[in-house]
C-alpha positions in Angstrom: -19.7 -66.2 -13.3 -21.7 -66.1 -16.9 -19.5 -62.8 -17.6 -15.9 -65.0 -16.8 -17.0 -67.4 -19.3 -18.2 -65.2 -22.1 -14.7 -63.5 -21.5 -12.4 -66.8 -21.5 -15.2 -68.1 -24.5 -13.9 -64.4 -26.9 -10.7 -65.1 -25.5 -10.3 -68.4 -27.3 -12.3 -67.0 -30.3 -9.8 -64.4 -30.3 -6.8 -67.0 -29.7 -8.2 -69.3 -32.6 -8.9 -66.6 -35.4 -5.5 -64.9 -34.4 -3.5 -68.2 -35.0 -6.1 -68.8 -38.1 -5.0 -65.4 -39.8 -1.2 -66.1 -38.9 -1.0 -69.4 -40.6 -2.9 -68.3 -43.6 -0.3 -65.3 -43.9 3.0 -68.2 -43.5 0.9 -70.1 -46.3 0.5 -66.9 -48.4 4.1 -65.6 -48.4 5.0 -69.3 -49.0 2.8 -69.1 -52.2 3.7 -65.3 -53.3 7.9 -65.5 -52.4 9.3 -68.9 -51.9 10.9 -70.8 -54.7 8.8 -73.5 -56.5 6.8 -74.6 -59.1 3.3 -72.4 -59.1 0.4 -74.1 -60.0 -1.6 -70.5 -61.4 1.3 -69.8 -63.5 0.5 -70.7 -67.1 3.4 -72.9 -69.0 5.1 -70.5 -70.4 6.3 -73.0 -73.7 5.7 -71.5 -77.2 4.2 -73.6 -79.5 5.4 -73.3 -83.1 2.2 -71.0 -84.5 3.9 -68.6 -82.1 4.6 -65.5 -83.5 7.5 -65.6 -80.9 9.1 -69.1 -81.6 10.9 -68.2 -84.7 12.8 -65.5 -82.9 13.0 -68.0 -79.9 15.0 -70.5 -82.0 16.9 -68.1 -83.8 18.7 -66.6 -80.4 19.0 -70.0 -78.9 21.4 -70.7 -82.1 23.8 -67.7 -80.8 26.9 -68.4 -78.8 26.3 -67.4 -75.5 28.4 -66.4 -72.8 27.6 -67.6 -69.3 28.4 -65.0 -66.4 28.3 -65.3 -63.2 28.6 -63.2 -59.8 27.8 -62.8 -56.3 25.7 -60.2 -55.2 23.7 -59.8 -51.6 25.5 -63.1 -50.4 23.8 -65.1 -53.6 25.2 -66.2 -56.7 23.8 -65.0 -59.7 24.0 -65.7 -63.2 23.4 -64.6 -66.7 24.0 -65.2 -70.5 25.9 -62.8 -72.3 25.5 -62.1 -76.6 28.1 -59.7 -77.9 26.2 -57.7 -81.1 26.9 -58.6 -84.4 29.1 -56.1 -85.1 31.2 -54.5 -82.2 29.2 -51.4 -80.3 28.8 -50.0 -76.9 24.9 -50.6 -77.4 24.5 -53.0 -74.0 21.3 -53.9 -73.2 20.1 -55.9 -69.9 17.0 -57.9 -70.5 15.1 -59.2 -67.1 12.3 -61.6 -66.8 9.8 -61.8 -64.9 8.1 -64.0 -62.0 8.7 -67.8 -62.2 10.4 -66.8 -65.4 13.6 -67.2 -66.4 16.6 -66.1 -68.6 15.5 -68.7 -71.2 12.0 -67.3 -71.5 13.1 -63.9 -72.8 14.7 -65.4 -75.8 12.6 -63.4 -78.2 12.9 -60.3 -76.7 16.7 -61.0 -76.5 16.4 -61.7 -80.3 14.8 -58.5 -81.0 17.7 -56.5 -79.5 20.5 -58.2 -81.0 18.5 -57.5 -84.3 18.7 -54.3 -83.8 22.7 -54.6 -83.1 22.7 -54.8 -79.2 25.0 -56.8 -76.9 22.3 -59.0 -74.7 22.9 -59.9 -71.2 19.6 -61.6 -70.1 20.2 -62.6 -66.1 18.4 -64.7 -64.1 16.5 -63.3 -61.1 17.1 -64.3 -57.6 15.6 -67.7 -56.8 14.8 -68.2 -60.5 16.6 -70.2 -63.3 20.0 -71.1 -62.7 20.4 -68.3 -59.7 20.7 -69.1 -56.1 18.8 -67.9 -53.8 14.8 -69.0 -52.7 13.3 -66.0 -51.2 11.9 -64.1 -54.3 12.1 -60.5 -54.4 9.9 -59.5 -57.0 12.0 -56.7 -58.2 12.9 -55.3 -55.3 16.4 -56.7 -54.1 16.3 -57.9 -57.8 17.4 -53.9 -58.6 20.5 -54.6 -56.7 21.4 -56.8 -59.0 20.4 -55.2 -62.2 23.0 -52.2 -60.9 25.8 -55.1 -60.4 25.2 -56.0 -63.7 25.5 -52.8 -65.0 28.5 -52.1 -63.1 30.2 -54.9 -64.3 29.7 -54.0 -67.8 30.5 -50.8 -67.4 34.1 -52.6 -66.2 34.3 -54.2 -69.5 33.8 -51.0 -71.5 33.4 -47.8 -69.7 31.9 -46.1 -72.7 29.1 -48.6 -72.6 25.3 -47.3 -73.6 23.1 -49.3 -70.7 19.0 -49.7 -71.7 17.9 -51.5 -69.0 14.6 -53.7 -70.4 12.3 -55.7 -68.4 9.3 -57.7 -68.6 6.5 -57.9 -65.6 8.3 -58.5 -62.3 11.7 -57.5 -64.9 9.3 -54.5 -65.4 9.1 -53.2 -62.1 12.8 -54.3 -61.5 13.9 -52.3 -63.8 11.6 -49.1 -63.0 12.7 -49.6 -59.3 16.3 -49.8 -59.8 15.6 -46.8 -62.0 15.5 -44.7 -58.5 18.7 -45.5 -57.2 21.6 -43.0 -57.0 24.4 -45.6 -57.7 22.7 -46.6 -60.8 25.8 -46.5 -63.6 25.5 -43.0 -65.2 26.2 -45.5 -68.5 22.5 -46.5 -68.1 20.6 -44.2 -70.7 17.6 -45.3 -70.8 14.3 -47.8 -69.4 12.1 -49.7 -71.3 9.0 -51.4 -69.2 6.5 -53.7 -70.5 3.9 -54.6 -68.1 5.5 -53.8 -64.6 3.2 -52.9 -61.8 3.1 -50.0 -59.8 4.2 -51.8 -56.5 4.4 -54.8 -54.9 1.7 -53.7 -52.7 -0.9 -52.6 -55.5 -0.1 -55.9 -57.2 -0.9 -58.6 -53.9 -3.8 -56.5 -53.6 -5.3 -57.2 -56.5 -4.3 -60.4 -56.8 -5.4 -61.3 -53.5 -9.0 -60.5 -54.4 -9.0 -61.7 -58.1 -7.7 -65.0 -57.1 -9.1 -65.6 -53.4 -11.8 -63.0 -53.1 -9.7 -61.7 -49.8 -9.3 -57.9 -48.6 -5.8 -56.7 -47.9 -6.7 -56.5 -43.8 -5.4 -58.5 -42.8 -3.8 -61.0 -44.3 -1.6 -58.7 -46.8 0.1 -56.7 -43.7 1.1 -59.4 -42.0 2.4 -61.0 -44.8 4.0 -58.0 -45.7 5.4 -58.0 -42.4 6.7 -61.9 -43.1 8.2 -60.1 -46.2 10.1 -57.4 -43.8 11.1 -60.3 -41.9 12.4 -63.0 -44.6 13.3 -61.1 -47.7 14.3 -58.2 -46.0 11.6 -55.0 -47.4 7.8 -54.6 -46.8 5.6 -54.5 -49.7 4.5 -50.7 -49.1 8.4 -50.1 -49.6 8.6 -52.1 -53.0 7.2 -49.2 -55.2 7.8 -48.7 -58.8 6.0 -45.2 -58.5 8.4 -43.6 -56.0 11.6 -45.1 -57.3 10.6 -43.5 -60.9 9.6 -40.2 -59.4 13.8 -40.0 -58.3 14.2 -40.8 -62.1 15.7 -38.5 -64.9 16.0 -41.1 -67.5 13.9 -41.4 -70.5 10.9 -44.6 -70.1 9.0 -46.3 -72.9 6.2 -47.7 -70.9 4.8 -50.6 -72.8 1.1 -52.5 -71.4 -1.8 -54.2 -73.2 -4.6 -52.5 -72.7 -6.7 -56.1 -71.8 -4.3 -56.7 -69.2 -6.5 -58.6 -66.4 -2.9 -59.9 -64.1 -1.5 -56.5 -64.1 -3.9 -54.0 -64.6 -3.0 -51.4 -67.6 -4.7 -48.7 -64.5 -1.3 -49.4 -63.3 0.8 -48.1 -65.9 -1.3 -45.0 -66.2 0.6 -44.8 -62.5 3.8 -45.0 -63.5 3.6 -42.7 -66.4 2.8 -39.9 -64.1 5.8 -40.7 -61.7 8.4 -40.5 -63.9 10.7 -37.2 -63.6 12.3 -37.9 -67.1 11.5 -38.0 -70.7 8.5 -40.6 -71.7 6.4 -42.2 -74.1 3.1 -44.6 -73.3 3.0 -47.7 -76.0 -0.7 -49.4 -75.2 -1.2 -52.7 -77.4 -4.8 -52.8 -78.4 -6.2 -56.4 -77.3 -3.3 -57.5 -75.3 -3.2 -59.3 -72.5 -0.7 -60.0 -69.5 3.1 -60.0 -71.3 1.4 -60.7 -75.0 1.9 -57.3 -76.3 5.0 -58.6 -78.5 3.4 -61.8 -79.9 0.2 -59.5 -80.3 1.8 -57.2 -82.5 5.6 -58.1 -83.3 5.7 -55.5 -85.9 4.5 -52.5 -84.3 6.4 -53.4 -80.8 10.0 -53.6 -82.8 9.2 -50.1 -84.4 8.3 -48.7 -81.1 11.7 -49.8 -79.4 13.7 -49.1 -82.2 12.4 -45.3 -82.6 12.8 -45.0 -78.9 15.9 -46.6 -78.6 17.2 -44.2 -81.5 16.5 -41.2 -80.1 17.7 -41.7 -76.8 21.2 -43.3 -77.4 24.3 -41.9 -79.1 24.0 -43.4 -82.6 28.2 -43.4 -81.8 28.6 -45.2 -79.1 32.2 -46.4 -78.8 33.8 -49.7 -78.1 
């Protein structure tokens, strides 16, 4: 009798903690992919001591084309900014988590300086996008090869760099392993991407709630599978780049505490094609421009001149 009620008594135990761990896993993909405001994300404003702001203002002056499309069942839009002077030079500039096409005004700036039609989109369930799973790079790749594609249609002897920041990191390193990618893409430029989806709950699941993966992250994960449609294991910047020929600048602060600058030690090995490593002394998470404006231009403008035609057509 005492051994039937120590069995139904773990039972329950078992029964409680089970349904314990499975609503903490709902409230924990609710946090990490649904669309909403997210209270541990800094406001991203830049104030006018900035280093940014003046290159903020100044693209936010341009004319800007708004572009739209529908890609996996969800519309998806973007601004357009032809160059100054007429060029096959294209790049696509992607933001990162939260983020949105707005935000990456500066770096947009920075490209058209340097005589480059801008298309910044927005990510799936982010800005003016639908959509309110996000995908954190992962279906966003999709999309970044739609893009392409469809500039590609407007001028098929189009120069592609595809540029992204953070989550636009890894969506661009992931999209970077993809056989339909437009051979018009030349090159990747990263800053701060991490090495997968996986790697990155990880740590953020300790850092900001002092929890081991087991076993929240896989079933999480497994709510990922489910709802968005890929596993976090499967969201990997490191095996899409080692499928990748292109030429990467990988760009990360080395005081980077949100995505460790371990990581892009990770994706620098992966890589099959030509690369370079850019580390910005004192920088932290997505401050390596504002931390050294200068230095960053030089870096993607030697880059950017070696690895495309100098004659790209129009």
């Amino acid at each position: 009798m005492k051994k039937i009620r120590l069995s139904k008594l773990f039972t329950h135990l078992f029964l409680i903690v089970l349904l314990l761990s499975v609503g903490a896993s709902f409230y924990f993909f609710h946090v990490a992919q649904i669309r909403e405001e997210k209270s541990f994300i800094n406001d991203s404003a830049r104030k006018k001591d900035n280093p940014l702001y003046e290159y903020e203002q100044q693209f936010k002056q341009l004319d800007k084309e708004t572009l739209w499309m529908t890609n996996q069942g969800v519309k998806q839009d973007a601004w357009y900014v032809p160059a100054k002077e007429k060029t096959g030079k294209t790049v696509i500039v992607v933001h990162g988590f939260t983020s949105d096409k707005e935000d990456m005004s500066p770096y947009a700036w920075l490209f058209h300086d340097l005589g480059y039609n801008v298309l910044v989109p927005d990510n799936m369930a982010h800005g003016d996008s639908g959509g309110r799973i996000i995908g954190y790079g992962w279906n966003d790749r999709l999309n970044v090869i739609k893009w392409a594609e469809l500039l590609v249609e407007r001028n098929p002897s189009s120069q592609i760099t595809l540029f992204g920041l953070s989550m636009g990191a890894a969506t661009v390193m992931m999209a970077s392993g993809e056989d339909n990618l437009p051979k018009q893409v030349v090159n990747i430029i990263e800053d701060c991407g991490y090495s997968s989806v996986w790697e990155e709950l990880k740590y953020q699941a300790k850092e900001m709630y002092n929890l081991p993966a087991f076993p929240i992250l896989y079933e999480v994960s497994a709510i990922s599978k489910l709802r968005a449609g890929f596993s976090y294991g499967q969201a990997s910047s490191v095996k899409q780049l080692q499928k990748n020929q292109l030429p990467v600048l990988f760009i990360h602060g080395d005081a980077d505490d949100f995505v460790p600058t371990s990581m892009v030690y990770d994706n620098y090995k992966a890589t099959q094609g030509e690369r370079e490593l850019y580390l910005v002394k004192n920088a932290k998470h997505a401050k390596s421009f504002e931390t050294d404006p200068k230095t960053y231009k030089e870096k993607i403008s030697a880059f950017l001149k070696k690895t495309v035609n100098s004659q790209s057509k129009f």
